[in-house]
C-alpha positions in Angstrom: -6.9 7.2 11.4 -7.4 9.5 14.6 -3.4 8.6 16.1 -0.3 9.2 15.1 1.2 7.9 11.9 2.8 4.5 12.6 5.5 3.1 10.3 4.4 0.7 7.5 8.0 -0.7 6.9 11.5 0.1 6.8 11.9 -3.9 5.4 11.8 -3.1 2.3 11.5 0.8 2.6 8.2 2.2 1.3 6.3 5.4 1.2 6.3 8.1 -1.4 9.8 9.4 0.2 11.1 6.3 0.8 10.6 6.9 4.3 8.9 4.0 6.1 5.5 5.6 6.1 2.7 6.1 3.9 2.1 10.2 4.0 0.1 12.0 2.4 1.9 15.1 0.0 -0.1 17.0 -2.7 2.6 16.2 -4.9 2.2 12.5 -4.6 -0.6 12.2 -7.8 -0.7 8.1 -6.8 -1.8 8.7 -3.2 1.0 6.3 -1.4 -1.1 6.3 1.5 -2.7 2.6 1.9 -0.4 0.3 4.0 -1.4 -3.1 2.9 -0.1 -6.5 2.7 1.0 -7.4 -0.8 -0.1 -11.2 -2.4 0.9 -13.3 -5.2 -2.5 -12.4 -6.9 -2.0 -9.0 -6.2 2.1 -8.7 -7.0 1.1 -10.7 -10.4 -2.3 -8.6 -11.1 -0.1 -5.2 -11.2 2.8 -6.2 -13.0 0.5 -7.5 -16.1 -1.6 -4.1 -15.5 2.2 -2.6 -16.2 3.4 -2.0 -12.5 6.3 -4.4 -11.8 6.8 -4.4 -8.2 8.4 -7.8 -8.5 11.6 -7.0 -10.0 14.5 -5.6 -8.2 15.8 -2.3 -9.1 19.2 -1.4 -8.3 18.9 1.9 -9.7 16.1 3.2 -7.4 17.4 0.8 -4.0 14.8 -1.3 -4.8 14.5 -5.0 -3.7 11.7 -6.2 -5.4 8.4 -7.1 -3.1 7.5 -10.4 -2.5 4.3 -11.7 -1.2 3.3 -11.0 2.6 5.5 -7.8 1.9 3.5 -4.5 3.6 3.6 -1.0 1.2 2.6 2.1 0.5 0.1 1.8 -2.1 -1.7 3.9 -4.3 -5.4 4.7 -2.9 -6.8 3.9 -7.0 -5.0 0.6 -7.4 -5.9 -0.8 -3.8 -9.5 -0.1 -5.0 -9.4 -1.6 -8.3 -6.9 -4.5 -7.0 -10.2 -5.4 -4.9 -12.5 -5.4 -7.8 -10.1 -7.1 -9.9 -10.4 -10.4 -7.0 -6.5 -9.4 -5.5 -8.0 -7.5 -2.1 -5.3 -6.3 0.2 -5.5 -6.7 4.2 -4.2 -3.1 5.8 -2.1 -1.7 8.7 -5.0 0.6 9.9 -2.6 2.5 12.2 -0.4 2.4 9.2 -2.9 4.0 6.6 -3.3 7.6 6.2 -6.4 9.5 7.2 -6.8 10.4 3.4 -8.3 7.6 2.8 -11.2 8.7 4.7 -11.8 10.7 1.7 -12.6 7.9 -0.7 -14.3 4.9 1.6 -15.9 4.9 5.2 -13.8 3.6 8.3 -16.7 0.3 8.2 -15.0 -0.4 4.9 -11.3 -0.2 6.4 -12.2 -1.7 9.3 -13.3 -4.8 7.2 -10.2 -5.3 5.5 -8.4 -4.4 9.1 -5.3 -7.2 9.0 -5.4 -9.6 12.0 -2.5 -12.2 12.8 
């Protein structure tokens, strides 16, 4: 958003290269680029949509998210997770500039995640 990239977590690792951070890469069709603050609603809402992000996964050094959790998600689902009544709070500092490209900073800044 105008800085440098901060780190959205390492606890559990997110991003789209399992990194920490949620960078933007052309490759990366899901746009891993909101950090946000996963919730119940929200963890439950995905996983019946057909995204479990509940369930660990071994396989992948996965621990399974639980709520109050911050992770990369995709740009889409953060937008339709707030429609569907499961709106994320966001690490601004966190978030990728991308984002820009598909809502104004008023709108990011409303959803800005205060202690």
């Amino acid at each position: 958003m105008g800085t440098e990239l901060k780190a959205c977590s390492y606890d559990p690792m997110t991003g789209v290269f399992r990194d920490g951070f949620c960078k933007y890469a052309e490759q990366d069709r899901g746009l891993h680029i909101v950090a946000a603050k996963v919730t119940e609603g929200f963890l439950e809402w995905n996983k019946a949509r057909g995204n479990d992000l509940v369930t660990p996964k071994p396989q992948w050094s996965f621990p399974g998210l639980k709520p109050g959790d911050w992770w990369c998600v995709c740009m889409g689902v953060w937008l339709k997770s707030k429609e569907a009544g499961h709106p994320l709070y966001l690490k601004l500092e966190s978030c990728h500039e991308k984002m820009l490209d598909y809502v104004s900073m008023d709108t990011l800044k409303e959803w800005e995640y205060k202690d």
